[in-house]
Every structure is written in C-alpha cells, then in structure tokens.
Backbone as JSON, one array per atom type, in Angstrom:
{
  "sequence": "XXXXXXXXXXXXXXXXXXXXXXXXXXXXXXXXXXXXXXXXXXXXXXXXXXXXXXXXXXXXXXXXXXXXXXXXXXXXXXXXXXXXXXXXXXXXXXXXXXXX",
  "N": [[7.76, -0.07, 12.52], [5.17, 0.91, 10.32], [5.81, 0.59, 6.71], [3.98, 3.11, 4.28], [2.15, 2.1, 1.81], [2.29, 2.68, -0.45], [5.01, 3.53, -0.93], [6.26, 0.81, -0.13], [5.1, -0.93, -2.54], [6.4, 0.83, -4.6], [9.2, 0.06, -3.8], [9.44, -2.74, -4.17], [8.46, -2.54, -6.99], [10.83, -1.58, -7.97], [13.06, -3.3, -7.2], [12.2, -5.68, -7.87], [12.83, -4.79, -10.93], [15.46, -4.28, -10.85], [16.96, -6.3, -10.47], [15.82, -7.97, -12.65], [17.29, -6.68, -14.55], [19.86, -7.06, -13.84], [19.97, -10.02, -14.62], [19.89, -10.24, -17.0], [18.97, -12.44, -20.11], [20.58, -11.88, -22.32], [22.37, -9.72, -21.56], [21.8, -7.7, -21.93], [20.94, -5.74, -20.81], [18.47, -5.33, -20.77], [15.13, -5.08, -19.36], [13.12, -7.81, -17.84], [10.15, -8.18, -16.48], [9.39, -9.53, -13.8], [8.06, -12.9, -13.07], [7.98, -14.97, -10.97], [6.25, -16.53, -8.39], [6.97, -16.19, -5.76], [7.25, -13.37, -6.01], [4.33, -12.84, -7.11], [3.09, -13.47, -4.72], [3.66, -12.26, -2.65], [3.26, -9.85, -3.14], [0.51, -10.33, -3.29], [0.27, -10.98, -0.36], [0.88, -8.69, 0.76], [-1.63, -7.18, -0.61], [-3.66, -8.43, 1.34], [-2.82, -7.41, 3.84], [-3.15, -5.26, 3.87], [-5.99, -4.61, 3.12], [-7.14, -5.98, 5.38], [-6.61, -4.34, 7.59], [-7.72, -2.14, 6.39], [-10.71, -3.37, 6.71], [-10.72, -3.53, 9.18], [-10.16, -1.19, 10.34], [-13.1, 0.32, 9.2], [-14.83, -1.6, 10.53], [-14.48, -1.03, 12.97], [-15.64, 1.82, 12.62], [-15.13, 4.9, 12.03], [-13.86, 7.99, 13.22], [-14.55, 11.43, 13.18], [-13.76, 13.95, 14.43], [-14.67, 16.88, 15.78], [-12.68, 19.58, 15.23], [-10.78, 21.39, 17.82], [-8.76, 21.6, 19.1], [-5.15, 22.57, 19.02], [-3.16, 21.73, 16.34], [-1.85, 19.0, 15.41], [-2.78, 17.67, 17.4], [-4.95, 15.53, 18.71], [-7.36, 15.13, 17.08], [-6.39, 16.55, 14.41], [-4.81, 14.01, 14.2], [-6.22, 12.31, 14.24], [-7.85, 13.11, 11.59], [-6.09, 12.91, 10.33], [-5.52, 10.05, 9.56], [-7.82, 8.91, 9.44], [-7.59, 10.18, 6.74], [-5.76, 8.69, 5.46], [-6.82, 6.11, 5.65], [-8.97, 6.64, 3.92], [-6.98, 6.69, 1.44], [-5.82, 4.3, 1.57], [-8.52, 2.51, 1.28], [-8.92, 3.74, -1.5], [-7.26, 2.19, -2.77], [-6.95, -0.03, -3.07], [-9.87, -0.49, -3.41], [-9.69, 0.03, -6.62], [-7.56, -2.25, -6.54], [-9.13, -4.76, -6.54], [-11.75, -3.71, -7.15], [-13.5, -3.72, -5.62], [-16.27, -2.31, -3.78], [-17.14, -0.6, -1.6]],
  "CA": [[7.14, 1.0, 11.78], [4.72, 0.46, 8.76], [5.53, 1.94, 5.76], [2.9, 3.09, 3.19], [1.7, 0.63, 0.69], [2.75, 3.28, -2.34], [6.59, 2.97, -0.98], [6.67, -0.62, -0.16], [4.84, -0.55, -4.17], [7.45, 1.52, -5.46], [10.27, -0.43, -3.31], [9.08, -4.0, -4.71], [8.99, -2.5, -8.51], [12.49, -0.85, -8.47], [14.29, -4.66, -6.8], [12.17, -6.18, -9.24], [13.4, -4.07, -12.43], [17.22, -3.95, -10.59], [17.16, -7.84, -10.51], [15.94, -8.61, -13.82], [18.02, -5.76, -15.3], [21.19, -7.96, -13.66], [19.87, -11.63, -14.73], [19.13, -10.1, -18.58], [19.96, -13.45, -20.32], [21.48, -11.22, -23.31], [23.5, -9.32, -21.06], [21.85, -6.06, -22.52], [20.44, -4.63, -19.78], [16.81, -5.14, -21.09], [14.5, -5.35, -17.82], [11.89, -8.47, -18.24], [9.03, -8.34, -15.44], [9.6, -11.01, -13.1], [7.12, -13.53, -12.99], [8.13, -15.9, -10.26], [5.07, -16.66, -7.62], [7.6, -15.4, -5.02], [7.32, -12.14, -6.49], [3.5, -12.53, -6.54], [2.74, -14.16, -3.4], [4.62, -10.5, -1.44], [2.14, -8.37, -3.5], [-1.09, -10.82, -2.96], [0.67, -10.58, 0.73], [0.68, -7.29, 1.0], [-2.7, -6.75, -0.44], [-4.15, -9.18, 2.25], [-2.35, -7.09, 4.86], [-3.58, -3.72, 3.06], [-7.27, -5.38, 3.14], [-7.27, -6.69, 6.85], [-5.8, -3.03, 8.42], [-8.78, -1.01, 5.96], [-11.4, -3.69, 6.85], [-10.78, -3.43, 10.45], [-10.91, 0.59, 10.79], [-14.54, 0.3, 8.99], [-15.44, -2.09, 11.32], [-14.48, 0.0, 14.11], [-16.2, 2.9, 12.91], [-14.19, 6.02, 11.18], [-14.77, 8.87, 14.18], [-14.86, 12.61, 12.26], [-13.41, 14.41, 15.92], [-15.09, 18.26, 15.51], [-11.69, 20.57, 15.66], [-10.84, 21.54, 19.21], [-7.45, 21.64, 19.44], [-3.91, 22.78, 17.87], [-2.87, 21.43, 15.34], [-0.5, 18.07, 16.13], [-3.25, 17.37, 19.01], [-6.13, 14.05, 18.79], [-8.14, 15.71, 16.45], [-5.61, 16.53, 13.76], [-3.69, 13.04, 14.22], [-6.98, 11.41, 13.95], [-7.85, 13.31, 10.52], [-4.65, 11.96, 8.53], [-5.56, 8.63, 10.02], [-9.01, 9.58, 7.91], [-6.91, 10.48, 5.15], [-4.88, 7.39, 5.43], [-7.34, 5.13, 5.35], [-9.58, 6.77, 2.2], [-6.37, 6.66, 0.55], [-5.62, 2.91, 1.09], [-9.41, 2.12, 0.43], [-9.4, 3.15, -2.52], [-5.79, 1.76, -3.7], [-7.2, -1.58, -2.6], [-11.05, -0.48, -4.47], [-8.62, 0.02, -7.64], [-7.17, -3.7, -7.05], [-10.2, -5.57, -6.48], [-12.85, -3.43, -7.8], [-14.43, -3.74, -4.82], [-16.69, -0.88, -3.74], [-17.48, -0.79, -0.02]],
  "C": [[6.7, 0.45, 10.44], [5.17, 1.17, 7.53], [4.09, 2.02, 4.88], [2.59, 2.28, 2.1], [2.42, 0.81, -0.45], [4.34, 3.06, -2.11], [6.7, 1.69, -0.8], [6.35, -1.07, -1.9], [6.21, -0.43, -4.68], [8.93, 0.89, -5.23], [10.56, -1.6, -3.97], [9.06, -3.87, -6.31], [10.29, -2.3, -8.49], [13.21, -2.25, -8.12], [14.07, -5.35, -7.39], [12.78, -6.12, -10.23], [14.94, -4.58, -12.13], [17.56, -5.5, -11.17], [17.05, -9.16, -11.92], [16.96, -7.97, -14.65], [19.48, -6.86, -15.34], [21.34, -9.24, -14.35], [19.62, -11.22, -16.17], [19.93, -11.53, -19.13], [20.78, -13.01, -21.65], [22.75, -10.55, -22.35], [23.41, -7.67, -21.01], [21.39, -5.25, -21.97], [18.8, -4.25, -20.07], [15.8, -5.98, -19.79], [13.0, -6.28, -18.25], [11.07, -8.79, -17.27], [9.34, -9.71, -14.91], [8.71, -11.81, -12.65], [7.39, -14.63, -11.87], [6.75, -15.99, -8.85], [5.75, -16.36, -6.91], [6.99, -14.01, -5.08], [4.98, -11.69, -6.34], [3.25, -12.6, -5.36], [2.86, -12.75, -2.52], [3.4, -9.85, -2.2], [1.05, -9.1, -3.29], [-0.83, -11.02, -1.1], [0.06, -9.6, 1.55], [-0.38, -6.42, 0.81], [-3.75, -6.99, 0.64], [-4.29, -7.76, 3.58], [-3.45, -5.49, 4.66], [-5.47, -3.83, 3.52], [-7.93, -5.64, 4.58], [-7.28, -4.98, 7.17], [-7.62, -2.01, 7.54], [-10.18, -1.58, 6.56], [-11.47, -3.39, 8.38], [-11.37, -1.96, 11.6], [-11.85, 0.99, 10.55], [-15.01, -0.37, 9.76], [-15.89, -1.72, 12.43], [-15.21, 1.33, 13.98], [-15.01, 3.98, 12.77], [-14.78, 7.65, 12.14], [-13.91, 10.03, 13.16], [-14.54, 13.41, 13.23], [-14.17, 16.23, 14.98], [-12.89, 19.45, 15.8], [-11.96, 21.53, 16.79], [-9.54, 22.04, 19.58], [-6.34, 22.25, 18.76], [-3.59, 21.96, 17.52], [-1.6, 20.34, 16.1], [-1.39, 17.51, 17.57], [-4.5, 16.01, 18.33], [-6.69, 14.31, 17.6], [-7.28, 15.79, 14.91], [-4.98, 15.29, 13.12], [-4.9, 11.82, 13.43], [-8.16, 11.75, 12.04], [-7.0, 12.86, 9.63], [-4.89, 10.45, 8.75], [-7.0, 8.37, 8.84], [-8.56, 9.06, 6.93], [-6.38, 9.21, 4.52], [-5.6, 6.43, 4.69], [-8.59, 5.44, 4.04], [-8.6, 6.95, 1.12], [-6.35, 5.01, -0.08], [-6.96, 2.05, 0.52], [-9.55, 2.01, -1.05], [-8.29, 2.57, -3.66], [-6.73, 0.17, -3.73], [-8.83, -1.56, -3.12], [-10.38, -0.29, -6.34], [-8.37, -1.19, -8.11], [-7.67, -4.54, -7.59], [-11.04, -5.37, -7.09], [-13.69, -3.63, -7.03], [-14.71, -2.21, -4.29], [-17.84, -0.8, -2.33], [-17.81, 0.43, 0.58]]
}
C-alpha cells in the first residue's frame, strides 16, 4: 500500500526533527535540520517516484467517466483517482516549477 506523498512528507519531517532533537550537540533540545545527502537523496527519491506515477497517468490519458452509478462504483473511484492525481501534480508543479 502507497501512502500519500503529504504523509510520507509529514512522516520524513517529524524523524527528521525527533533525530536531531536527540543528537542536539548542547544537549538542549534545539532541533537543527538535518543535512545529510541520506536525508536528501529519500526526498529527491520520492520526488522521482511522485514524478514517474503523475507522468504516467498523463500519458495514459485522465478519463472524466459521465456519473452512472452509486456512489463507491467505477465512476466515483475513478474521480478521486482525478483528484489524486491534480493534487500530486501540482505538489510536484510547486517543487519543480514545472507547468505541464
């Protein structure tokens, strides 16, 4: 199961913060952004991944199904899939500044 980009985000700041919070070299609990290319590499990773998955569903063509059905049926499932993917566009038009 994938999660969403904004919790894996939000998952990757908070183990960040926790980790420097622990390693403070005072001791004082002052949280200093962790700069290690580890730390990038997972988020230029994860944008890749983010990038590939949005480029792919434009490629394929973004179908618009007419409502037909109840709710929870093709039509529906394939609107949040929509949603999904003009969300992550434009997290990932945000990053880059790309405008597709």
């Amino acid at each position: 199961m994938r999660l969403p980009l904004i919790s894996v985000l939000a998952l990757t700041a908070s183990l960040g913060f926790s980790a420097a919070c622990a390693a403070s070299p005072d001791g004082d609990g002052v949280a200093v952004a962790p700069t290690t290319s580890a730390t990038s590499s997972s988020f230029d990773l994860m944008m890749d991944d983010l990038a590939a998955a949005v480029d792919g569903r434009l490629a394929v063509g973004i179908p618009v199904p007419v409502p037909v059905d109840a709710g929870g049926g093709y039509t529906h499932e394939q609107h949040k899939q929509n949603a999904k993917t003009i969300y992550e566009a434009g997290m990932q038009s945000q990053q880059t500044g790309e405008t597709k």
